[in-house]
C-alpha positions, 0 to 999 in steps of 0.5 A: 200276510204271514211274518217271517221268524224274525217278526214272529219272534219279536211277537212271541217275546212280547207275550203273543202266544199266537205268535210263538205257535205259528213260530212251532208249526213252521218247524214242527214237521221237521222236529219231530222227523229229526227226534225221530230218525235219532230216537227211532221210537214214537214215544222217545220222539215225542218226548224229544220234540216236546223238551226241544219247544219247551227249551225254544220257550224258555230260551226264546228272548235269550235269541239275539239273531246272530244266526238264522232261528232254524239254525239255533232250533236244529242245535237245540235238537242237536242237544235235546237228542244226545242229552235225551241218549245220555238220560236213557243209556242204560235202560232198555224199553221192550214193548209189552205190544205192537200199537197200530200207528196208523188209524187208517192201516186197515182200510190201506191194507184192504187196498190191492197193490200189485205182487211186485210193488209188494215185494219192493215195499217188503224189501225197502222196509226189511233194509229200512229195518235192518239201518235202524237196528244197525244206528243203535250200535252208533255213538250218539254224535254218529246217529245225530250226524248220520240221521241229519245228513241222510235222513233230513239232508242238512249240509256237512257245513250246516249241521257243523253250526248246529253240533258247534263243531268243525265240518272236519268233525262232522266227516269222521262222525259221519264216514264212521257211521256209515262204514259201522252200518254197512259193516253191519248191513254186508252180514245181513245183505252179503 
């Protein structure tokens, strides 16, 4: 029978490293999409991720259960991206080339998919595209809150807990963000 978080934290905080692995793997998944949809790199989401369970780790038996451990993690996102932003501000990254991501990208592009499922698939990614490009002109608070409500589908009151904010806040951050970026997209897409 698997513990819940509560149970895995009084383990971890014991010293049972078993316990705060099983602890990660339970929101791993949605860590690293949430570092991704902010940093929309690889190399910066891995980077994000690892500081994020780094910071679990370190602050782990300060955890006093006052809010649900997956609210407490996403804040620690939250503030893992927009300190991560600030470290970055300034510096640009060009890449040298473009890696496969996909270990199995040829044996799926020798896959025959239909003229029209191509071309819905070239579109979608050309918008997909074109949104990121348009997040990096956002503040790093309209990214956060944009990426959390579209990208991973928190509520405006949950991720007011997770930025330590009013929901008010969170709907300027927000309503700002998406006019920026369907400014930028009505010049691409008129």
């Amino acid at each position: 029978m698997a513990l819940d978080d509560h149970e895995l934290i009084l383990e971890a905080c014991k010293g049972n490293m078993q316990a705060f692995e099983d602890l990660i793997f339970r929101y791993d998944e949605q860590v690293l999409s949430m570092a991704m949809s902010f940093a929309g790199n690889v190399d910066d989401s891995k980077d994000i991720y690892q500081e994020v369970f780094i910071r679990v780790y370190k602050s782990l038996p300060k955890f006093q259960f006052k809010s649900q451990f997956s609210t407490w993690l996403y804040r620690i996102v939250t503030n893992v991206c927009l300190t991560y932003h600030a470290r970055k501000k300034g510096k640009s990254f060009i890449p040298i080339d473009d890696e496969k991501t996909d270990e199995n990208e040829d044996e799926m592009s020798a896959i025959l998919i239909s003229d029209l499922e191509t071309d819905h698939l070239t579109i979608n990614n050309e918008i997909m595209a074109q949104i990121q490009l348009a997040m990096k002109s956002l503040s790093p608070q309209q990214k956060i809150v944009f990426s959390l409500r579209h990208y991973e589908g928190f509520k405006l009151r949950e991720i007011a807990q997770m930025m330590a904010c009013a929901e008010g806040t969170v709907k300027k951050y927000l309503f700002s963000a998406t006019e920026r970026i369907r400014g930028q997209l009505s010049t691409v897409y008129p």
